[in-house]
N, C-alpha and C positions, 0 to 999 in steps of 0.2 A: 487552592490558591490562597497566599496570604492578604489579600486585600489590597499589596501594594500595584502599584501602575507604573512601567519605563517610560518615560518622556522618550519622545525622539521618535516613534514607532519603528520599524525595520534599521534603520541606519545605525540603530544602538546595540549595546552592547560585545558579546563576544562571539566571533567568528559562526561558529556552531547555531549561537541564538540567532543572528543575522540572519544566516541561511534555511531555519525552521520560518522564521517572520517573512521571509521572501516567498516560501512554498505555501505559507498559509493562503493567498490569495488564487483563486481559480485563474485569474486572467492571466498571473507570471506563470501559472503552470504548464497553462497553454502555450505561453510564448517558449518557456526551455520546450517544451513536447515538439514547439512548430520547429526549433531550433535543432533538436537531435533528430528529428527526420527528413528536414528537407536544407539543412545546412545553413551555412551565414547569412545571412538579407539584410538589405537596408530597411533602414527605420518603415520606412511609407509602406514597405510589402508587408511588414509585420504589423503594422498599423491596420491594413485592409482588411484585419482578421477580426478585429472588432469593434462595435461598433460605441465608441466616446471618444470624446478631444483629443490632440495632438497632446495639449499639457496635460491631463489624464494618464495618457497612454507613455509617457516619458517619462510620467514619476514613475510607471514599472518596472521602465528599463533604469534607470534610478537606481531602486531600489535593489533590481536583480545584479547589478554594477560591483554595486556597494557591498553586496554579500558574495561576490567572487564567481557569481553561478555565469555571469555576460561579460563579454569585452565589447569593446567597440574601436573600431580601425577605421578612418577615416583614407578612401578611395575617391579621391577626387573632390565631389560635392558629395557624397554618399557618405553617409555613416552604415558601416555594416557591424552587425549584430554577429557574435558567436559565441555557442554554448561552452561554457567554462566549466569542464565534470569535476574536479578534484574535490571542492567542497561539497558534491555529492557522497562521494567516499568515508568524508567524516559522520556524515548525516547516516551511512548504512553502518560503520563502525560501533558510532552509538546504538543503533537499531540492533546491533545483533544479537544483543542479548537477549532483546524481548523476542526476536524469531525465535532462539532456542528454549527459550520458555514456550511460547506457543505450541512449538513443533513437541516440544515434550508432552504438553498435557494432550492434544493432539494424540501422541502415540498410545497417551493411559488411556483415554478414552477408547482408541481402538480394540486395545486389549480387552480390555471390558466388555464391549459389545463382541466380540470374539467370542468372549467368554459366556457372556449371555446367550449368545445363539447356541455356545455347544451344550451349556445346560439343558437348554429348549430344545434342541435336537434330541437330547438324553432324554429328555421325559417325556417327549413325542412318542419313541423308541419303546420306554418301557409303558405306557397306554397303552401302544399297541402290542406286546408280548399279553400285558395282560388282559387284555379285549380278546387275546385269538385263546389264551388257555381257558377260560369264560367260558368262549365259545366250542372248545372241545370240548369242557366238560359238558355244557349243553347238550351235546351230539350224543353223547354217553349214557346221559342219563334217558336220551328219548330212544338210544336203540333197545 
């Protein structure tokens, strides 16, 4: 990092950095997590999941709003919460390159220890060729 700081924290900058600043905190992660498995909720259900303030627990949705990951639809007196995946999409687009780098060094490493067991299998191998002709000669020389 170069030392400098965003004012504004999550609600600044650009689309992509929104939505890294929104997944940084554990508590919105939980709420899209509570959100992709058990579907839309109102504010209070989602609230009962952890435990600080009402204005706490609403700068998340806030925040998660603001970075495109939540909507909110207004039923009645209820505000209901739902998970917004597309600017996930961007977030794995970015990522994909660093998977296939992973996944590659991943595979060289494989090979490698591949390749190291079959050496170690080979010199297991010839130990033992040369342990048993050793051992014949031994026999040889005693009969």
């Amino acid at each position: 990092m170069d030392g400098t700081r965003v004012k504004g924290g999550a609600g600044t900058g650009s689309g992509p950095d929104r939505v890294f600043a929104a997944l940084a905190s554990p508590v919105r992660r939980e709420v899209l997590r509570l959100l992709r498995e058990q579907g839309p909720q109102p504010v209070a259900e989602l609230a009962a999941h952890f435990s600080m303030a009402r204005p706490s627990f609403s700068e998340h949705l806030r925040v998660l709003r603001e970075a495109g990951l939540a909507s909110e639809t207004k039923v009645g007196r209820q505000r209901l919460y739902r998970l917004e995946a597309v600017p996930l999409a961007e977030v794995q687009e970015w990522l994909g390159p660093f998977e296939r780098f992973w996944r590659d060094k991943l595979a060289a490493l494989s090979t490698l220890l591949d390749e190291l067991n079959d050496d170690a299998s080979h010199d297991d191998a010839s130990r033992k060729d040369d342990a048993s002709r050793k051992d014949d000669a031994s026999r040889k020389d005693d009969a």
